[in-house]
N, C-alpha and C positions, 0 to 999 in steps of 0.2 A: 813949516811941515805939520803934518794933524798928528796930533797928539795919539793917536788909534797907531799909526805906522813910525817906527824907529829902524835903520838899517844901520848898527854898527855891531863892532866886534862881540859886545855883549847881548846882541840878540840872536846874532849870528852860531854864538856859542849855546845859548840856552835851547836855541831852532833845533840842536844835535843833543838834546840830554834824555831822548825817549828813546833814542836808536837801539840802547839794548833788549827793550819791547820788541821795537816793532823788530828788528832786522833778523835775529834769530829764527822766529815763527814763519816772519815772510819767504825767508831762501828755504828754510824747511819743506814749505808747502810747494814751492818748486821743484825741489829735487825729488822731494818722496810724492808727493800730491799728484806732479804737473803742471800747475798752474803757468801760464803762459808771464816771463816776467815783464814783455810789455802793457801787457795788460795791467798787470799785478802794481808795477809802481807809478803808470800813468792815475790811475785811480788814486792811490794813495794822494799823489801830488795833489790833482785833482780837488780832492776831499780839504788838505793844508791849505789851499788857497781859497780856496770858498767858504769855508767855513771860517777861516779869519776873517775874510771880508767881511763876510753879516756881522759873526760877534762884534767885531773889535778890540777886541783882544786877543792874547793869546789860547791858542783851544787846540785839544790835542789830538791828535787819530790815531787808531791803537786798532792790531787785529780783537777778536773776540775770540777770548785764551781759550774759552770750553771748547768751542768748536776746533781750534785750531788746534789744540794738545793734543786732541781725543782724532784729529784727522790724522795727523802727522805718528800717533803713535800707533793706529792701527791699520796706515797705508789705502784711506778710502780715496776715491775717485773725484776728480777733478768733477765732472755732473753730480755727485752728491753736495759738493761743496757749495756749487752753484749753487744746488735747490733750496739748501740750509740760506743762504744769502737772500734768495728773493723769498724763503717763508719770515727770515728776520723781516727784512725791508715791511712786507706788510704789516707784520704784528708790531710793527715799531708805529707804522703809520694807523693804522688801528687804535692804538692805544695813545697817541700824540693828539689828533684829530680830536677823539670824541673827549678830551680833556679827564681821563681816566689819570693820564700822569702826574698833570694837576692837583689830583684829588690823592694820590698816593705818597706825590709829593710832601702835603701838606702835611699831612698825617703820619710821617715818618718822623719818630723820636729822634731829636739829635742823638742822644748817646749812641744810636744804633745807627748814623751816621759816622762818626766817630768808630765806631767799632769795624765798620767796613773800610776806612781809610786806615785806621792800623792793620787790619788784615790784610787788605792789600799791598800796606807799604810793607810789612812783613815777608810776604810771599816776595814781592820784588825784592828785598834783599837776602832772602832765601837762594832765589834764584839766579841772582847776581854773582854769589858765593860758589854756587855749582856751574856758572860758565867759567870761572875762575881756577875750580877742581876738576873738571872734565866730567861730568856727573848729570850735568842738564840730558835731557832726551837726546834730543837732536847729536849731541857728541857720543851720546852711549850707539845711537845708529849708526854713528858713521866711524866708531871703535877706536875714534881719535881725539884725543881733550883738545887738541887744536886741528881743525880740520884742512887750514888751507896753510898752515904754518910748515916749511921744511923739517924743521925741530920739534922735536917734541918736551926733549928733555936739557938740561944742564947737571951733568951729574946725576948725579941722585934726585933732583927738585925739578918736576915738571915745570916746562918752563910758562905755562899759566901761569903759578901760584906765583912764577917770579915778577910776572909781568903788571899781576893784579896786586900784589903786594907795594911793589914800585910806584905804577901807575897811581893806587889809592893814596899812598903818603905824597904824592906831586899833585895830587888834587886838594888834599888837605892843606899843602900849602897856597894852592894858585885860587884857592874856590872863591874867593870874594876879592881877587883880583881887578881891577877894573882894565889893567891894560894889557896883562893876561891871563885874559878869561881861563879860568878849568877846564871847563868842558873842551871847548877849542886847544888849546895843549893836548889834552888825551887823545880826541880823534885825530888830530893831526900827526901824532906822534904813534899812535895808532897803524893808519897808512903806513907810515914810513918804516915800520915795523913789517909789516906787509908787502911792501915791497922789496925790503932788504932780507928777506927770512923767509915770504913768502913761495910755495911752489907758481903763485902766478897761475894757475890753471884759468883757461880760458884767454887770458890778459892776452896773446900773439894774435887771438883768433877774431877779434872784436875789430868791426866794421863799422865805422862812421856814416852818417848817409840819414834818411828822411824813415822814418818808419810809423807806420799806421797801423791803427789794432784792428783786429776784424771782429764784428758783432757776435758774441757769440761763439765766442770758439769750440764750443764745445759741445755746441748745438742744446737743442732746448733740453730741461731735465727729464725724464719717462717718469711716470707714476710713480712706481718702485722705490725712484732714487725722492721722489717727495715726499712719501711713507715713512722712508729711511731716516731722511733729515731732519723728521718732524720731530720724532720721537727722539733720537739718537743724539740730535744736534739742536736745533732751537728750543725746545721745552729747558733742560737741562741752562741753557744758554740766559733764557729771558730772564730770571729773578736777577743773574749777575750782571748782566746788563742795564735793570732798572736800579740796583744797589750803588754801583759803579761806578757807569758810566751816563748813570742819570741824576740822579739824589746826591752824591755824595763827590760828583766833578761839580754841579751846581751851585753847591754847601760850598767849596771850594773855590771856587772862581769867583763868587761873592766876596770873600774875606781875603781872598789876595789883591781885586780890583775894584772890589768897593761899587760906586754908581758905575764907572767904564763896564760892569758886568750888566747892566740894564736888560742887554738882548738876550743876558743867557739868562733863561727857563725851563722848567722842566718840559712845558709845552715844544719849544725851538728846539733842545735839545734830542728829543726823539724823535721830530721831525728832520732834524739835521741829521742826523743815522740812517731813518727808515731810505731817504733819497739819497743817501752817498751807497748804501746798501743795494740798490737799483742799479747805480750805474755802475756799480762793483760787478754787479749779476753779468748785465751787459757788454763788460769789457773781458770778462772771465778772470777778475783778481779774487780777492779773498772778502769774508766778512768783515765789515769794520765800524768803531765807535766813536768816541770818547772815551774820556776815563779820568778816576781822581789822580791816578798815578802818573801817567803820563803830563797832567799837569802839573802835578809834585815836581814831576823831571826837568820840566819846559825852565817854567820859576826857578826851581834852586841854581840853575847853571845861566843864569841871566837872563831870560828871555821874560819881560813885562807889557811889550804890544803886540798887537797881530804886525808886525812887520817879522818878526822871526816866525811866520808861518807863512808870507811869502815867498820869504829867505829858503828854507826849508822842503817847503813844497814846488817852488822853481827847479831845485837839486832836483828832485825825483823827475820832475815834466822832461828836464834836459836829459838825463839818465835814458828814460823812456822813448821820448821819442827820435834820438840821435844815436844811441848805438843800440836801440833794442832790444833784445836778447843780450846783449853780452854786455849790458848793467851790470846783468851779476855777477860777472865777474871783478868787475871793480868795486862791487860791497864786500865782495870775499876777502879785500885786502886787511879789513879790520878783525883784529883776533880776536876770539870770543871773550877773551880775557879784557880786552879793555870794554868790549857793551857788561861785561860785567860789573866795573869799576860805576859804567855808567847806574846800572838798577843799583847795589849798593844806595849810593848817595841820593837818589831819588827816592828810596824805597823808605829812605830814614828820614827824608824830608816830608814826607807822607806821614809816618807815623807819628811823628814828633804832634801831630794836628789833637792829639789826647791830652795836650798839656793844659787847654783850656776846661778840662771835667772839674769841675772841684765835688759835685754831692757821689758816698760812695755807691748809692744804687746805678748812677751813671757808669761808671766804671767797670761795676761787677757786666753790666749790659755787654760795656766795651771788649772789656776780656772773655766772657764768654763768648761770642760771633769769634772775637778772634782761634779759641779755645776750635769750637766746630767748625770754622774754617780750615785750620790744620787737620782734626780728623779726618774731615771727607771734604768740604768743598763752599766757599762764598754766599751761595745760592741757599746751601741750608742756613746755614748763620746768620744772615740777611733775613730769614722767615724767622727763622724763633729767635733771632734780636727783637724781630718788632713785636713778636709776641709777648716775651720775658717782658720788654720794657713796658706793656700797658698791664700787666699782670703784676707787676710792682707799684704803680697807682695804687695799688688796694693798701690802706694804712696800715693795715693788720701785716703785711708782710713787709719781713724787713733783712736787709743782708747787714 
């Protein structure tokens, strides 16, 4: 068998450790967005399998959070969303092409790599904590810490915190299991949660059968809505993107795969966005990357080849185009409490990536991005990381 593809339980399980990334944003952008979800998760799938192919390795797809927070929290339109997708797709392919990323690449201080991966692994277990507490957006919308859960509570103790309390100590015991995997126990146990607890909503109404996207759903974007998304959506977007899901999933896939990462570049890498980003446009899903983070996920729950991204991205193709629409009701089985259990451990497997800093100007780098990441946002932290770090070059300054 090639060494690039492995199909056992521990890939199987690592293929499921980015779910509480993506799956939250994704049903979000459905229900409040619109977004069509056969479109939505044919792409995804789509994206899982091609883009393992070329790498060969494992490589992650992940919505792009600015867009998607800032959509979901202020109820924009399914046509803005689009337009935001095919202005990324270009400025992705713009800046991939004429070897600009190359050049950004190059020149980006590790520590300010480094500083982007603890912020990110932060924020994901930030946010892992609040689907856990009922606190994430998406729960505050829908005024329920578990949305598709019959229960809410156990006594006095929501029964989130019970489920992610539980859940995290059976991961902590299973995480480096070989024969049972972590990750696969949670999701699995997950489900079963979900269906035994679960309201089921949708699950009577889901129809088996052949289903095809239509081009387009939502017809092309108007001017207005491309105005909109320049400014509102993709500007805001690009630094975290190049920070991200370019520099610093790169920096990352190298040192988890060593030569197996050869195809990943910053060049391939933003050309692998700019055209999954296209086809996104065209099937009417959502924007989408890579990411350090979602790498962090893939890796720490077992997944080491791109076999657990055919593994993975098959789920969603079958999802999509077998019972179409009413996919999502059978992602709604998983409580939001265990995609949190998932960021948690991913988000700390992320961070943990600072432990290689030894000089302290490195670090002040590191913690600061992370520092202005929590104030306002990636994007800034990312520009004055790389600032701070060639401004410390100067021998005269010293922390």
């Amino acid at each position: 068998m090639d060494n690039a593809y492995r199909f056992n339980r521990l890939e199987l399980a690592g293929s499921l450790g980015d779910l509480g990334t993506l799956l939250p944003m994704a049903i979000g952008m459905v229900l409040i967005n619109g977004l069509n979800p056969l479109g939505m998760f044919l792409s995804i799938g789509l994206f899982y399998i091609i883009s393992g192919a070329y790498f060969r390795v494992t490589t992650p797809v992940q919505p792009m959070k600015v867009i998607g927070a800032y959509a979901i929290a202020t109820g924009m339109t399914a046509s803005q969303i689009s337009a935001s997708g095919l202005l990324m797709a270009c400025i992705l392919l713009i800046i991939g092409v004429s070897g600009a990323m190359t050049f950004i690449g190059k020149y980006t201080p590790g520590a300010v790599i480094r500083g982007v991966q603890l912020s990110t692994g932060t924020l994901l277990m930030a946010g892992g904590v609040k689907l856990m507490t009922g606190t994430s957006r998406f729960q505050e919308l829908s005024r329920l810490a578990e949305p598709y859960l019959g229960i809410q509570n156990l006594g006095p103790i929501p029964v989130g915190i019970l489920i992610g309390v539980a859940g995290g100590i059976l991961t902590l015991l299973l995480l480096d299991n070989r024969k049972l995997p972590g990750g696969l126990i949670i999701v699995s146990g997950g489900v079963a949660l979900g269906l035994l607890l679960g309201r089921n909503t949708g699950i009577q109404d889901i129809g088996v059968g052949l289903y095809v996207p239509s081009l387009l759903p939502f017809g092309f974007p108007g001017r207005a809505d491309f105005m909109f998304a320049f400014f509102a959506l993709a500007l805001p977007q690009i630094p975290m993107t190049l920070g991200n899901a370019v520099v610093a999933n790169v920096d990352l896939s190298h040192e988890y795969f060593k030569e197996g990462a050869q195809r990943v570049t910053y060049k391939s890498t933003t050309i692998s966005m700019a055209l999954a980003n296209l086809g996104s446009f065209f099937l009417g899903g959502m924007p989408l990357c890579h990411g350090a983070g979602g790498l962090a996920a893939h890796y720490r729950f077992g997944a080491r080849t791109a076999g657990s991204n055919l593994m993975i991205g098959t789920v969603f193709l079958v999802l999509a185009i077998f019972l179409g629409s009413g996919s999502l009701a059978v992602l709604k089985l998983l409580p939001m409490s265990v995609l949190g259990i998932l960021l948690v451990f991913s988000g700390g497997q992320l961070s943990l990536t600072i432990m290689d800093i030894k000089e302290r100007r490195d670090m002040f780098v590191a913690l600061l991005i992370l520092g202005i990441t929590l104030a306002s946002n990636l994007a800034y932290g990312f520009i004055a990381g790389v600032a701070v770090a060639y401004l410390l070059k100067w021998e005269r300054l010293g922390i």
